[in-house]
SERO-4910 file (N, C-alpha, C, O; in steps of 0.05 Angstrom, whole numbers):
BEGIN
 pado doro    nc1    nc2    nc3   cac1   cac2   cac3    cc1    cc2    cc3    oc1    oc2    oc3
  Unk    A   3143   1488    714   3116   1480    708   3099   1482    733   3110   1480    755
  Unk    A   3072   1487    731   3060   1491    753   3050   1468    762   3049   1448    748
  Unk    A   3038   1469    790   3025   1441    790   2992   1447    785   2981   1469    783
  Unk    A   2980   1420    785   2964   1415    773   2943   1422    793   2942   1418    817
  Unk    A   2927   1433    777   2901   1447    796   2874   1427    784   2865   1425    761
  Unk    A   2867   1414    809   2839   1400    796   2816   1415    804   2794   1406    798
  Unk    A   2817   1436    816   2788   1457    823   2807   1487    800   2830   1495    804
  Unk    A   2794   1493    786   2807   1519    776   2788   1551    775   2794   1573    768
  Unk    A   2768   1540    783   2743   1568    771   2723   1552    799   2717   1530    809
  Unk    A   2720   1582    803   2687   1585    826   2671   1559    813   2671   1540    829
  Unk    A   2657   1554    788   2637   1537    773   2641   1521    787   2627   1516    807
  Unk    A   2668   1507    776   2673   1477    786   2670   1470    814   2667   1447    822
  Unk    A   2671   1492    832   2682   1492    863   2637   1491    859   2628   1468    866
  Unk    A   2624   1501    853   2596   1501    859   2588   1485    843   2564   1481    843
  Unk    A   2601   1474    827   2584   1438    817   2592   1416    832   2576   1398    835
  Unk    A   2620   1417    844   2623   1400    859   2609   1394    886   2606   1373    898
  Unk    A   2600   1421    892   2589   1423    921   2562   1406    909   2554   1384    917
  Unk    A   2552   1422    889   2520   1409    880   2521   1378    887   2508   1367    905
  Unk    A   2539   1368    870   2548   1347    860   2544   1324    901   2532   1304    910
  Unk    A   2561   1343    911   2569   1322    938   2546   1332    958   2548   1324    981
  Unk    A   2521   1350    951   2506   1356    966   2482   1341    967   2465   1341    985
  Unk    A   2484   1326    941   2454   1307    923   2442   1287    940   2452   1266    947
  Unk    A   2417   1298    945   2400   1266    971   2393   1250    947   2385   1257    925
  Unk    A   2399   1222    960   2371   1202    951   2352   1193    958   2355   1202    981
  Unk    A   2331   1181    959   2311   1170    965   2301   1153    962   2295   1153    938
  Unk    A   2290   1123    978   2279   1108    957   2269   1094    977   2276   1090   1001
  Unk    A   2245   1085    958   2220   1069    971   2207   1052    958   2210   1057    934
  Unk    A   2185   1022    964   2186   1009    946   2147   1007    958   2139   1005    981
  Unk    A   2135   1007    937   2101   1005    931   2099    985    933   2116    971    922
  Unk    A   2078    975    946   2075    945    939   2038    948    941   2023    947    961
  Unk    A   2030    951    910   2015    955    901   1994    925    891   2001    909    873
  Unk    A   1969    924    906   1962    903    891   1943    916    862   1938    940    858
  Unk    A   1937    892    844   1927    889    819   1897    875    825   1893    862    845
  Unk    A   1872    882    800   1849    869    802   1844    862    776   1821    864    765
  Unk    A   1868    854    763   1876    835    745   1872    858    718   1863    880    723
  Unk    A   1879    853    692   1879    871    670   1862    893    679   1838    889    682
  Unk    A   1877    918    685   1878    943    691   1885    959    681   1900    955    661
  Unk    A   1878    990    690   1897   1013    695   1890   1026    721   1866   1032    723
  Unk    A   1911   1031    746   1907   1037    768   1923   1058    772   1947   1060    774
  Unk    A   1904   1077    772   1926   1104    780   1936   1108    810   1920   1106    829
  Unk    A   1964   1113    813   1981   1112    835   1992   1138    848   1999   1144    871
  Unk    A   1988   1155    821   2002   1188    830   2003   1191    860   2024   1190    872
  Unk    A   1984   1194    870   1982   1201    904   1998   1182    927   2005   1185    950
  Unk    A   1999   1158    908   2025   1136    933   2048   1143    934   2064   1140    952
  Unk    A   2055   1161    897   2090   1164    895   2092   1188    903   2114   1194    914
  Unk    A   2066   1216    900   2071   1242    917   2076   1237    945   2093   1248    959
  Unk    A   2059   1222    952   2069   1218    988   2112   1205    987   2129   1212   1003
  Unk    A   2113   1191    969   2145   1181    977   2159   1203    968   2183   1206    974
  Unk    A   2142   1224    949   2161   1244    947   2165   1270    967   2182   1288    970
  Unk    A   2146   1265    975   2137   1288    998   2149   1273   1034   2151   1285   1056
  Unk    A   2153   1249   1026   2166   1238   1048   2204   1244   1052   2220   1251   1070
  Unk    A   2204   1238   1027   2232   1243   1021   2241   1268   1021   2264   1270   1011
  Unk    A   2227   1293   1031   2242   1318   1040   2255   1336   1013   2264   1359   1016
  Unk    A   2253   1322    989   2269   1335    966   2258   1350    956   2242   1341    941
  Unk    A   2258   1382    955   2241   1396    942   2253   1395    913   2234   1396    897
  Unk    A   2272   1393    904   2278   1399    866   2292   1383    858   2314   1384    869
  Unk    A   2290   1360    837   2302   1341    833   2291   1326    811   2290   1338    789
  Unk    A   2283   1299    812   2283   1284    791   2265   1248    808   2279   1230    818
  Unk    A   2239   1247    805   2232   1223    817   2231   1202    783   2225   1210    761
  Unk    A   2240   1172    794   2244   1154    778   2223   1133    788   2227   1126    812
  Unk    A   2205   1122    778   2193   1103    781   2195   1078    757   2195   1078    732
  Unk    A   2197   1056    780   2210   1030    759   2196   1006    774   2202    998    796
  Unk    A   2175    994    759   2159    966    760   2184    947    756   2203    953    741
  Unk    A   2182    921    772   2196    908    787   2190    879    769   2202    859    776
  Unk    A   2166    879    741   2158    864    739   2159    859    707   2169    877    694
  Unk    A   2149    835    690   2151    836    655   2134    837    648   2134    845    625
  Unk    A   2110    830    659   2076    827    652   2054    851    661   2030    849    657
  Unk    A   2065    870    672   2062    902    683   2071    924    674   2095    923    674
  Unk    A   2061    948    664   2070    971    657   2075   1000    666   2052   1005    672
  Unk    A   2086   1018    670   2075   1042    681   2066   1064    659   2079   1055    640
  Unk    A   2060   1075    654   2043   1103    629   2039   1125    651   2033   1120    674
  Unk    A   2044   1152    641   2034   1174    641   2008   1175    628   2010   1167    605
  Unk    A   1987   1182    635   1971   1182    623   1943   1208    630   1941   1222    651
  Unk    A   1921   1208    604   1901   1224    621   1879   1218    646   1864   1199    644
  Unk    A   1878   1233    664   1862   1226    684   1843   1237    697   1838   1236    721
  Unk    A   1831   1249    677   1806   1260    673   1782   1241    665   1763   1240    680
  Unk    A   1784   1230    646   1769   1222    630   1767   1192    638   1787   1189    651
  Unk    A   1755   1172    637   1757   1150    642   1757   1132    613   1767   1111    606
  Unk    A   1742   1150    601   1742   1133    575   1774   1136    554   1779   1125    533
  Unk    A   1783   1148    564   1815   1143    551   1822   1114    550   1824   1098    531
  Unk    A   1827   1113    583   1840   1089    597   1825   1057    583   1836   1035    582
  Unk    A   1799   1064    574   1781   1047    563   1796   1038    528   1800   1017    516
  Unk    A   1798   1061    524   1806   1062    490   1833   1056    484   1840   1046    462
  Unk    A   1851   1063    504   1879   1048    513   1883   1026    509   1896   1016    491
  Unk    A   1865   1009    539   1862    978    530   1852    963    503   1866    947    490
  Unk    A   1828    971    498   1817    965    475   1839    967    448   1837    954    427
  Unk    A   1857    984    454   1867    993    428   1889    967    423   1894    954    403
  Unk    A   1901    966    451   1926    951    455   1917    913    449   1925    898    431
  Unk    A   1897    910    473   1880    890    468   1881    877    440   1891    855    434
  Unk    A   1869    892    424   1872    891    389   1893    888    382   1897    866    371
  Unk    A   1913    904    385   1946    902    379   1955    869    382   1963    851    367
  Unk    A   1950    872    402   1957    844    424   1941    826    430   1936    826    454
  Unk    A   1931    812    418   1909    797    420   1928    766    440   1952    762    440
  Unk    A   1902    749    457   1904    732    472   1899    702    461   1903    681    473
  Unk    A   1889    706    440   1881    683    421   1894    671    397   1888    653    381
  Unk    A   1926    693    400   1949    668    384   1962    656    394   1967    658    419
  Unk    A   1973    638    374   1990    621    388   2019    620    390   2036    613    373
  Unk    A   2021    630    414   2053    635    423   2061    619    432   2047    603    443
  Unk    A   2089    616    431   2109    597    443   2107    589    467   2104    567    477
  Unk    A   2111    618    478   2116    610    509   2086    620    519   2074    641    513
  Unk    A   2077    597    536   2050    591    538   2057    578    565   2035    572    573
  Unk    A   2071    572    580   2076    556    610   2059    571    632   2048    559    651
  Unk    A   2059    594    629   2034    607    647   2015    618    643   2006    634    660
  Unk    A   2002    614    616   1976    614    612   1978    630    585   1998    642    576
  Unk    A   1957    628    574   1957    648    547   1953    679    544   1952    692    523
  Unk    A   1950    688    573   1950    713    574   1980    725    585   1986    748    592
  Unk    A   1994    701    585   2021    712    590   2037    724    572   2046    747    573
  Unk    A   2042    707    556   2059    723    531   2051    745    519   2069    761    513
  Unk    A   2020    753    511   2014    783    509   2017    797    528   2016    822    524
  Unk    A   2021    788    554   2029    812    577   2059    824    568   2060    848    564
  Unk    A   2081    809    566   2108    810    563   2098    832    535   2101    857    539
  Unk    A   2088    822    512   2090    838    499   2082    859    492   2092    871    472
  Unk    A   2053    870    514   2045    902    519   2063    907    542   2056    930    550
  Unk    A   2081    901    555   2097    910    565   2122    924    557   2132    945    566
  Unk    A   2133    906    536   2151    920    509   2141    943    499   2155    963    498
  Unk    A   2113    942    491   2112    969    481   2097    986    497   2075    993    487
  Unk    A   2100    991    511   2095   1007    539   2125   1017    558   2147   1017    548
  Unk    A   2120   1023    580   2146   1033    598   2150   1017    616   2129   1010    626
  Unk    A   2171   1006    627   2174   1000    656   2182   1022    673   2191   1012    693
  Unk    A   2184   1041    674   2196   1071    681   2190   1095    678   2182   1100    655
  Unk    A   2190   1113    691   2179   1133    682   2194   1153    702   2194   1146    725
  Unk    A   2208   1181    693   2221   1201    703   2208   1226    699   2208   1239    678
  Unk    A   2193   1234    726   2178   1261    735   2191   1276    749   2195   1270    772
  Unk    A   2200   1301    737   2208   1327    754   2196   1329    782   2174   1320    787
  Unk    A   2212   1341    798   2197   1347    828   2209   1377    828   2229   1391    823
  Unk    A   2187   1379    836   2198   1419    839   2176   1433    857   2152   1433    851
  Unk    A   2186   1444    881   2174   1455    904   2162   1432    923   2143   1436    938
  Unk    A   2179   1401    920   2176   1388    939   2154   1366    926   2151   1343    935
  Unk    A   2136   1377    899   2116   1358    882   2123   1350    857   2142   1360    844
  Unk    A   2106   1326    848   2118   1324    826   2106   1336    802   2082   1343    801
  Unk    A   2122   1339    783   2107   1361    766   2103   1347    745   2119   1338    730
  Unk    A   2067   1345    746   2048   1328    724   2033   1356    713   2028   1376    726
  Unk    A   2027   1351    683   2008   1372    680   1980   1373    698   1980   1362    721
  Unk    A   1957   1385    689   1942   1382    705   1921   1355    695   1905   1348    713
  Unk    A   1920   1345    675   1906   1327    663   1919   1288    666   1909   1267    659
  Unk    A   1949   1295    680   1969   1276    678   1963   1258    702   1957   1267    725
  Unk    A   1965   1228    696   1969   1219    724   1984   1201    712   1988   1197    688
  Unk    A   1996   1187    740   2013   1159    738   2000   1135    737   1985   1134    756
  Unk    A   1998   1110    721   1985   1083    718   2008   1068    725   2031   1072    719
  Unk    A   1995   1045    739   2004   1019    731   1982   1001    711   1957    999    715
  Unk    A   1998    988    688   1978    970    676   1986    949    676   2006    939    666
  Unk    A   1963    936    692   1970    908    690   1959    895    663   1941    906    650
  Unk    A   1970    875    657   1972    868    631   1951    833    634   1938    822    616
  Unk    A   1955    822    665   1952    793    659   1920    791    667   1906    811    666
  Unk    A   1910    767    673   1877    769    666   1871    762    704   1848    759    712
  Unk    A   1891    760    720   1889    761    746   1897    779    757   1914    792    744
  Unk    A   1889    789    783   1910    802    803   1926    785    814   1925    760    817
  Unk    A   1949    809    823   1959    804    837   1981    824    858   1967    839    871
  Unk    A   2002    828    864   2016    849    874   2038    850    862   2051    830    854
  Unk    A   2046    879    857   2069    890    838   2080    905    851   2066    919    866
  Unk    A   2108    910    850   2124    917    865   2141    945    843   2149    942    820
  Unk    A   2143    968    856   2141    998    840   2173   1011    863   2177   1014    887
  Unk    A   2182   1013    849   2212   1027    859   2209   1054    850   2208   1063    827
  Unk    A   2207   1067    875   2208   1103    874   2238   1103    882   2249   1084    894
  Unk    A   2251   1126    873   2274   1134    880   2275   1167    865   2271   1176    842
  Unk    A   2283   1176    886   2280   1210    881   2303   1223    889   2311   1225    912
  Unk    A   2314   1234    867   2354   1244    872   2344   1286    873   2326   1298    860
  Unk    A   2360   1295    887   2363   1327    888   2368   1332    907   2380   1317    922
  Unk    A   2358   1362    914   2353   1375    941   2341   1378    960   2348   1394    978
***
């Protein structure tokens, strides 16, 4: 019987290499808020991606927080970002009565436009940028009726 070959084909010998050649990256925003928002960020996470040397890969952005969101969104127009809130606002109104109420009544609708929203968001990087269409940017939404500072985890895996 022969013995056992755990590399058998060129492929495997150049996925493995891929595999053990993979940088990571990571950096943390510490972004303040001017209370129920949308604050586009794209240009703080291109700089950590452009810091991080990785030209082709995969950037991950992840809010640190339950009352905060992140969206892809359009960033052209201002009146989107308007019709967004408004829409959600409505969804989510601040004038029922929720349970958990210990930090104010704009808290528990934060938690819950945060549910239906992202904490995360995964953008291709390719030629060292991240690749947004051209109408695309990155938000944070804050959800509560104050500012304050939110904390945004970049981490960017490739080459």
């Amino acid at each position: 019987m022969a013995p056992f070959c755990l590399i058998s084909s060129p492929l495997i010998v150049l996925v493995m290499t891929a595999i053990a050649t993979t940088r990571h990256h990571q950096d943390v925003l510490d972004i303040p808020t001017r209370g129920k928002s949308l604050l586009r960020f794209t240009h703080q996470v291109q700089g950590v991606v452009a810091a991080s040397g990785i030209q082709t890969g995969l950037c991950t952005v992840f809010i640190r927080h339950t009352s905060a969101s992140l969206i892809i969104q359009e960033n052209a127009d201002p009146d989107v970002l308007v019709d967004l809130e408004t829409f959600l606002s409505r969804l989510v109104p601040e004038d029922r009565s929720y349970v958990h109420s210990t930090e104010g009544p704009d808290d528990m609708p934060a938690h819950i436009r945060s549910v239906l929203t992202h904490t995360s968001e995964n953008i291709p990087v390719m030629q060292g940028r991240l690749v947004l269409g051209t109408w695309q940017g990155l938000y944070l939404w804050e959800h509560r009726q104050r500012g304050t500072r939110r904390e945004v985890v970049v981490h960017i895996s490739g080459h």
